[in-house]
N, C-alpha and C positions, 0 to 999 in steps of 0.2 A: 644865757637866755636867747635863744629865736624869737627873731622879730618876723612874724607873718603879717602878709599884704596879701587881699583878694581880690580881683577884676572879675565877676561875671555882670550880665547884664537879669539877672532873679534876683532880686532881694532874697526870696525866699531861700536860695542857694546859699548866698550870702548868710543867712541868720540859721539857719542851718550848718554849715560848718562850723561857723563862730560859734555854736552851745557845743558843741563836741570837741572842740577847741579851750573852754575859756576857761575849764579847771587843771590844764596843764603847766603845773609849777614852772616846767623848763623853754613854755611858747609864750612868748607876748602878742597878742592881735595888736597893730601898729595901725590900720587902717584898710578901708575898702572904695574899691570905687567901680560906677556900671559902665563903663566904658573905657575908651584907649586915651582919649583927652582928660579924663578925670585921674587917672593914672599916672599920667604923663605930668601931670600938675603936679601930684599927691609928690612926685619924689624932685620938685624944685628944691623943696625946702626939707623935705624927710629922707628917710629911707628904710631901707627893711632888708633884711635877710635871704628870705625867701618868699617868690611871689607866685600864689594859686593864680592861675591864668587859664580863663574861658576862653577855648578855640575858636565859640560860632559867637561874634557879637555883631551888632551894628556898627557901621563904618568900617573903621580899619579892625580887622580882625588879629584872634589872640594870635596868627603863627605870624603877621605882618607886625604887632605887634611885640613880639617875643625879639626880633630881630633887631629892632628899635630901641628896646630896654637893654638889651644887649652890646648895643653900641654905645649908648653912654655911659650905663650903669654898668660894667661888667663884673664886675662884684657880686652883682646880686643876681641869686642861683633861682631858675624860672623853673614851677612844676604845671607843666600842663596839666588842664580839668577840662573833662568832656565826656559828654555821654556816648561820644563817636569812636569804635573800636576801629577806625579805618587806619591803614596803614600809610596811606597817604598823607592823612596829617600829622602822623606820631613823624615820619621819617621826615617830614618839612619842619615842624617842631623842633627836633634835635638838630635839621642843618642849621638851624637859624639860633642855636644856643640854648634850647632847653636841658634843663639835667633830669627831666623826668614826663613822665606821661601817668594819670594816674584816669579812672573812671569816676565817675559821679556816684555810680553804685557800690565805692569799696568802702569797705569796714573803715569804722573807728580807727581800728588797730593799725591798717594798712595806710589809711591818712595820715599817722603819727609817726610811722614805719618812710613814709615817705619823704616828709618833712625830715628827718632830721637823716634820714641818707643824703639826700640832695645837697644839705647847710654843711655835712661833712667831705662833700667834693665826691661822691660816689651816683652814678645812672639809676635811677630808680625806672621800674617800670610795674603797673599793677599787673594780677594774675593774666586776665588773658591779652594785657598790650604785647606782650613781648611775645607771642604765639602771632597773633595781627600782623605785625612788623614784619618778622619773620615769613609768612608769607606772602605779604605784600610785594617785597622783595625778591622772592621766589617768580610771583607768579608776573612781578613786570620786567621780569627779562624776556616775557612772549609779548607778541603786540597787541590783545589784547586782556582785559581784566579779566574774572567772573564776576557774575552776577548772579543773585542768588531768585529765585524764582519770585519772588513777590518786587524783587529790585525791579525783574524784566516785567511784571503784571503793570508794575508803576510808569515804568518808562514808556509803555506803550500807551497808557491811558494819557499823558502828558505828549504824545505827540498826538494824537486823535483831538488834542485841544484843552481838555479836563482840567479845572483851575482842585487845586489842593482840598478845598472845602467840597467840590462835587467829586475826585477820587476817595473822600475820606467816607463818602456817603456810598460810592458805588462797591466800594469792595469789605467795606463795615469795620474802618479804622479810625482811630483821634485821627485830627487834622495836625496834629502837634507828630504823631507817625510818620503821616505824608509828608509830614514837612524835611523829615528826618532823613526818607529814603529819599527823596529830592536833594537833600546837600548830600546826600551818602553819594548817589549816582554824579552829580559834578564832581567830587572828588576821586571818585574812583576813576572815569574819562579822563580826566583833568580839563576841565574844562569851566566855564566863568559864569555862562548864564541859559538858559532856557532855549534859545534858538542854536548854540555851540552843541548844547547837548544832543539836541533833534539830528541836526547836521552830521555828527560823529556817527549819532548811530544809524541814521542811513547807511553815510559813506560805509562804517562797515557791518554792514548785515547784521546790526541787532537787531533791527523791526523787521 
């Protein structure tokens, strides 16, 4: 029996996995929690097998926390969960101990395909993580990233000043998108916050 553990900060995410999960003879659900502190708590006293780990939360996030569960609990095999194909996070993810990277958008099948690769000591990656990686890799051995034409529409409306909710309106996206291409582009710079950003892409010749 796998014992699964899940950290995202959606319930919704959360209870969702879990029906797709809970008629698996061979996975135990063991417990869930919406942050790195509630998680942190959950295996004082418990533990678990394998643990679904959301990359983007509040506070310490999943790759700072991936690193953390790792150092105490090494035992237990961490599958990143994220809607973020960047290769930035997949390849900080794995420095810091995870045994997989999986999308928010995979299959059933590929969830279950995942889980028990991982519990059996083997790298999982979903279909297009391991393409991501792969170029990510590729392409930051130059200095600097690509950016994909709506990344550079977004990064320019964020340095003109444009708060998330007025680019979601001017270019006819969710705010929950912008919000998206905004962690995507600090990830991709490497870089922390909104003015790092600005700054980089000055210094070089994005804007």
């Amino acid at each position: 029996m796998i014992r699964v553990f899940i950290v995202d900060d959606h319930p919704v995410v959360i209870e969702g996995i879990h029906s797709l999960l809970q008629n698996e003879k061979d996975i135990a659900w063991v417990g869930q929690a919406m942050n790195a502190a509630s998680c942190l708590g959950f295996f004082v006293n418990n533990t678990a097998d394998v643990v679904l780990m959301d990359i983007s939360m509040p506070g310490m996030d999943g790759v700072e926390l991936c690193a953390v569960m790792k150092e105490k609990y090494p035992g237990v095999f961490i599958l990143g969960l994220s809607t973020f194909n960047q290769g930035l996070y997949i390849k900080k993810m794995m420095e810091n101990g995870a045994s997989g990277y999986i999308l928010k958008n995979s299959s059933k099948e590929e969830l279950i395909t995942a889980i028990h690769s991982v519990n059996d000591g083997s790298i999982f990656f979903s279909g297009e993580v391991g393409q991501a990686l792969e170029e990510y890799q590729k392409y930051s051995k130059t200095k600097l990233p690509l950016l994909t034409p709506r990344e550079k529409e977004v990064l320019e409306l964020i340095a003109e000043g444009y708060t998330n909710p007025q680019i979601a309106e001017k270019i006819f996206l969710s705010q929950f998108t912008v919000d998206s291409h905004r962690k995507n582009l600090l990830a991709k710079l490497n870089v922390k916050n909104t003015a790092m950003l600005i700054k980089f892409a000055v210094e070089n010749k994005l804007l």
